[in-house]
C-alpha positions in Angstrom: 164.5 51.4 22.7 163.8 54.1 25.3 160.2 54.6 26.8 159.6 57.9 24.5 159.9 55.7 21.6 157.3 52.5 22.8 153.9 52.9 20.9 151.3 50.9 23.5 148.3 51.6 20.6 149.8 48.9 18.7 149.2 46.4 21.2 145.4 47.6 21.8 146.5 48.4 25.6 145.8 51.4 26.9 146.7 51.8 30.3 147.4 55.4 30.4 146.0 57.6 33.3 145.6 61.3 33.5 146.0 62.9 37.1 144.4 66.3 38.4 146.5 66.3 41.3 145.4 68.2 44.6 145.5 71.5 45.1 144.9 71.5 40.9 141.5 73.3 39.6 140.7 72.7 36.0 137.8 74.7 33.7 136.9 73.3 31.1 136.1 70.6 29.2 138.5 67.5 29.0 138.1 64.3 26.5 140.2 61.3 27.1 140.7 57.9 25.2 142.1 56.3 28.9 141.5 56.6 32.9 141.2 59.9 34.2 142.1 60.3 37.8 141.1 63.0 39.7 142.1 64.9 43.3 141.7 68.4 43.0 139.4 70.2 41.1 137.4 70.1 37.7 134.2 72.5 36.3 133.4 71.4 33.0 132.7 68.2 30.8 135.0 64.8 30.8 134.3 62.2 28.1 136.9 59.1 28.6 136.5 55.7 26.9 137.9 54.4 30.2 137.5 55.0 33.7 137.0 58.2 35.7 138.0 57.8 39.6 137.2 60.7 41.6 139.4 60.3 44.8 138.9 61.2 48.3 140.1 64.7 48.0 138.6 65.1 44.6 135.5 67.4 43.5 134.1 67.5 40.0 131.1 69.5 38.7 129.5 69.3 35.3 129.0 66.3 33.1 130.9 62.9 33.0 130.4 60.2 29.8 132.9 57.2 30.6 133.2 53.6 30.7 133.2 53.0 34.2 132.8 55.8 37.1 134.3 55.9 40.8 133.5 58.4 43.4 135.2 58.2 46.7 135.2 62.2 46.6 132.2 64.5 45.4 130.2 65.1 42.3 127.6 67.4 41.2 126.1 67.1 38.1 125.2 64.4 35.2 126.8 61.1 35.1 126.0 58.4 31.6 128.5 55.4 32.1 128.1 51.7 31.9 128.4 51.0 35.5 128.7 53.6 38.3 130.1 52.8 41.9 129.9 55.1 44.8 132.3 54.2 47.7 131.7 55.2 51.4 133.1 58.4 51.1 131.6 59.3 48.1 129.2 61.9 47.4 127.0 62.4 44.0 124.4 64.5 43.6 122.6 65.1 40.7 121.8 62.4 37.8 123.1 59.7 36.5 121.6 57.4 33.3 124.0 53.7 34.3 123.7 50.4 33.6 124.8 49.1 36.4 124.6 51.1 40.1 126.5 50.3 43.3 126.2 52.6 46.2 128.4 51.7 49.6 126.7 51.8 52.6 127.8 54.7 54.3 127.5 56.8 50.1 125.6 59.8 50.0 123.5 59.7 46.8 121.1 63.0 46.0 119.3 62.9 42.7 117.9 60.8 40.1 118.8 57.6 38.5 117.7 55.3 35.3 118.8 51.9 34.7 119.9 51.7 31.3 118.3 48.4 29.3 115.2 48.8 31.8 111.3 49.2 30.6 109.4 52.0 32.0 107.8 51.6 35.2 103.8 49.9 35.0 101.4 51.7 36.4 99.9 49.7 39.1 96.0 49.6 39.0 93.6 48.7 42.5 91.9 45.4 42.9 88.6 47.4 42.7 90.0 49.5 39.7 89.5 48.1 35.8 92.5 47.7 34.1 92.6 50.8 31.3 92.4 48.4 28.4 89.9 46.1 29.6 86.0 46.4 29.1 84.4 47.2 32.2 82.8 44.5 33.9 79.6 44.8 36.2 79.9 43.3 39.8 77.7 40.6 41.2 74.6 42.1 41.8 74.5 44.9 38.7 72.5 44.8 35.8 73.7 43.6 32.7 71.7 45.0 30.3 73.8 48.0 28.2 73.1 51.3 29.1 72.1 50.9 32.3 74.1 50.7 35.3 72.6 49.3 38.5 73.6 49.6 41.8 72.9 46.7 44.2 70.1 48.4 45.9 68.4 48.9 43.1 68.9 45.7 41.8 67.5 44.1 45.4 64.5 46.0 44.9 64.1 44.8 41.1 64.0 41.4 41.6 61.6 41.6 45.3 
C-alpha cells in the first residue's frame, strides 16, 4: 500500500510536523493535534497537543497552548505549556504559565513567569515583626498586665 493510504492514528503515533517555512507570514489562528515547526512568521493563536519549535529564523506573536515549547527564534506574547525551553538564541518576551522552565545561558527572557503545581509565595515577616496570626507578645521588660503597654523606661521607673 502506497503512503496516501497508511493511517498512523491507528497505531497512536503521531509524528506529523507542520512547517511555516521562511519567508512565510501566517494570520491567524492555527490548532494542531502534532509538532508545529516554525521559521517564518505567525500573528495569532497556536494550540498543538505536541510540540511548538520556533527556529532561529522564526518570529511568533500572540498566544501558544502546547505540550512542550522551543524557542531558538523570537516570541512575544503568552505561553501555557508543560515544559518551556529557551535556547541561546532565543528570545521571549511576555508570559508564560510552565511547569517546567529552562533558559540557556546566553536566552533573553522579558516578562513574567509562574510555575505550574507551585504554592503562592509566603510573605516573609521581620525578627522584630509578630507573625499576623500570632497574639502579640510583650518583650522583656513590658508590662504584662492587658491594656496597658509599657515601654522599658517606664517599666525601670516602676519598679525603682
Amino acid at each position: 500500500m502506497g503512503i496516501i493510504g497508511r493511517n498512523h492514528s491507528k497505531q497512536g503515533k503521531s509524528n506529523g510536523t507542520t512547517v511555516i517555512a521562511a519567508g512565510t507570514e501566517l494570520v491567524g489562528n492555527l490548532a494542531l493535534e502534532d509538532n508545529l515547526h516554525i521559521d517564518g512568521r505567525i500573528s495569532g493563536d497556536v494550540e498543538s497537543k505536541a510540540e511548538v519549535v520556533i527556529g532561529q529564523a522564526g518570529h511568533m506573536e500572540g498566544r501558544v497552548q502546547a505540550k512542550r515549547v522551543l524557542v531558538s527564534g523570537s516570541f512575544d506574547g503568552t505561553i501555557e505549556a508543560e515544559r518551556l525551553e529557551i535556547v541561546a538564541s532565543g528570545k521571549v518576551t511576555g508570559e508564560v504559565t510552565v511547569g517546567q522552565l529552562v533558559v540557556e545561558s546566553g536566552a533573553h527572557f522579558n516578562g513574567t513567569s509562574r510555575i505550574r503545581g507551585d504554592e503562592p509565595p509566603r510573605q516573609l515577616t521581620h525578627a522584630s515583626e509578630p507573625a499576623s496570626d500570632q497574639p502579640e507578645q510583650p518583650s522583656a521588660g513590658e508590662s504584662k498586665a492587658p491594656g496597658k503597654k509599657a515601654s522599658r523606661k517606664e517599666s525601670a521607673d516602676e519598679t525603682a
